[in-house]
N, C-alpha and C positions, 0 to 999 in steps of 0.2 A: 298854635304850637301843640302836638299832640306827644303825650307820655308815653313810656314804652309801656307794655301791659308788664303786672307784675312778675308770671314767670319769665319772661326776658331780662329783666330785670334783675331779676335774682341770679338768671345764669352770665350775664354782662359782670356783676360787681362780685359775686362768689369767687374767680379766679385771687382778685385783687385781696378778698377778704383772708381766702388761706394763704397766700402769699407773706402777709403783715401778722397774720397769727403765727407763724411759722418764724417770722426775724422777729418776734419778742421772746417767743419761747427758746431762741438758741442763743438772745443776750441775755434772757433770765440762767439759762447754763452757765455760759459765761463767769456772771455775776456766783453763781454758787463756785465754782472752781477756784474763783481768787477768793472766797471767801475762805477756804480749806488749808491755802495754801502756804500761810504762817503756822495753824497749827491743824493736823491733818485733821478732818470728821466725815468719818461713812458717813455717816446719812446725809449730806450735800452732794457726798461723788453720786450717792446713788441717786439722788434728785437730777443734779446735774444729768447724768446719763439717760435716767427717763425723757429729761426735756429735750434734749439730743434724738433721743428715738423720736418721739413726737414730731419736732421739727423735719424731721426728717421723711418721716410718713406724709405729714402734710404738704412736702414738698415735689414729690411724688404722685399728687394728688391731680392738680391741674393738668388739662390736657394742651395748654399753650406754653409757655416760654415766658420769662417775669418780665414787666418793665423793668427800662433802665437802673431806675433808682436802685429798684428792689435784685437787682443784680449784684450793682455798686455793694450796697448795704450786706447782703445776706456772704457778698464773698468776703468781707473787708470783718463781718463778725465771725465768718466759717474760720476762717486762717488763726485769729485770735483765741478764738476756742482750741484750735487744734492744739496751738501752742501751748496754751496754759493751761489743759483742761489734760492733755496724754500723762502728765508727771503722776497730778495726785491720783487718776484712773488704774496710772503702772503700777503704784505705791500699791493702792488697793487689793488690785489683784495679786501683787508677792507679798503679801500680808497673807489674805486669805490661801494660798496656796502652799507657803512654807512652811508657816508657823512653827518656823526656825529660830532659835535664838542667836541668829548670824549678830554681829556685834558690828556698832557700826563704826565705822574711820571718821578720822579726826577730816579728811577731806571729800567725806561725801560717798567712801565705796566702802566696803566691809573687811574686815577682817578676817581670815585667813589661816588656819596652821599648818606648816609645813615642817617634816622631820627631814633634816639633813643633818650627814653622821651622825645618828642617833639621838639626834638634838631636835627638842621641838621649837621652831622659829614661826614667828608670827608676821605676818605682813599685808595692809593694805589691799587689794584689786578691787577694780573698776570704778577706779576715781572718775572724778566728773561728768558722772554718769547724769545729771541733771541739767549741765548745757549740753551734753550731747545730747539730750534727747529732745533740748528746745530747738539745736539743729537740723536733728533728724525730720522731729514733724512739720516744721517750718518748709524744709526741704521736699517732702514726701507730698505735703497738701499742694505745695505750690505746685509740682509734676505735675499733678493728677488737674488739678486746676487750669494750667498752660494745656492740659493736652493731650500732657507727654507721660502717661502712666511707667514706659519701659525704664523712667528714672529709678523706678523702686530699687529693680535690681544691680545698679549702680552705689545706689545709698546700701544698701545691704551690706553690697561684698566690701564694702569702705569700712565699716562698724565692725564686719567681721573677721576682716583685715588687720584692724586697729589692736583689737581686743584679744586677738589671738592667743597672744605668748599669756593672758590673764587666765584664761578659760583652762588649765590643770584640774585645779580645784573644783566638787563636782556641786559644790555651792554657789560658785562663782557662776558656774556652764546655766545651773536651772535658774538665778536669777537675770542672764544674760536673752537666756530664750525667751523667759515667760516674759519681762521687764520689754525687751525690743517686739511680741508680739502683739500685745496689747497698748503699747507703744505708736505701731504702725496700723493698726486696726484703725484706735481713734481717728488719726491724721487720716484714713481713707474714708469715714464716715464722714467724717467734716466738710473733707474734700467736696462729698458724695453730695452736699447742702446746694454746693454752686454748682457744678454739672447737671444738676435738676432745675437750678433756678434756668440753666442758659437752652437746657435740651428745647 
């Protein structure tokens, strides 16, 4: 029985090795995002997110297409990330971008003042901004994942559709933009995990 020489060798099991370094780095992601997710902390999102790039580079790397397993696996933790990982990412980003003292609602969307007759009234927009947006990337990853990228613009004009009559206020409009961009960003990068595992 004769052995392979060792550079063959290294280029035979190399695929395999970025392959599995690449699906612990995006469940160590993962792992950091539900770890943020009771009570928020930059420096996870941003751990998270590096590990994200990584995985992602690495996945990029091979010049084959993954075994099965590592298909199964790398899509079944892409999706999960996508999911749980766009909230505290959005959060992040309209932190650092406002650093507004928006005030938040009793159900999840912000407060609001508006003067009607001369009267300042206060109210609520963009409640449930946090299942929508486990739908969105849910929705968005799985497109891009089945295929079918042209869902995007479907999921969009729905959100955008939804949200419409909210968007006056110019509070509302910048965290609707920035909040749905980095939103969809993630879910495409995630996406991006498995369409390099299957290229």
């Amino acid at each position: 029985m004769t052995s392979l020489p060792v550079p063959q060798f290294l280029t035979a099991v190399l695929p395999f090795v970025l392959w599995a370094l690449a699906l612990v780095l995006a469940i160590a992601s993962v792992c950091c995002m539900i770890a943020t997710l009771r009570s928020p902390r930059r420096p996870l999102v941003y751990t998270a997110a590096g590990l994200l790039g990584l995985a992602f580079l690495l996945v990029a790397l091979p010049q084959q297409g993954a075994p099965l397993v590592f298909r199964v696996l790398i899509g079944v933790v892409a999706l999960v990330l996508s999911v749980v990982g766009g909230g505290p990412a959005a959060q992040l980003a309209l932190a650092l971008a406002t650093r507004s003292t928006s005030v938040p609602g009793v159900h999840g969307g912000i407060v609001v003042h508006d003067k009607v007759s001369g009267l300042e009234e206060t109210r609520e927009v963009l409640r449930g901004g946090t299942t929508i947006g486990y739908l969105e990337r849910f929705a968005t990853t799985g497109s891009i994942m089945a295929g079918f990228p042209e869902a995007l613009g479907v999921i969009i004009a729905i959100k955008g559709v939804g949200r419409f009559t909210e968007l006056e206020a110019p509070e509302a409009r910048e965290r609707f933009i920035i909040g749905t961009l980095v939103s969809l960003i993630w879910a495409c990068v995630c996406a991006g995990l498995f369409r390099f595992a299957i290229a």
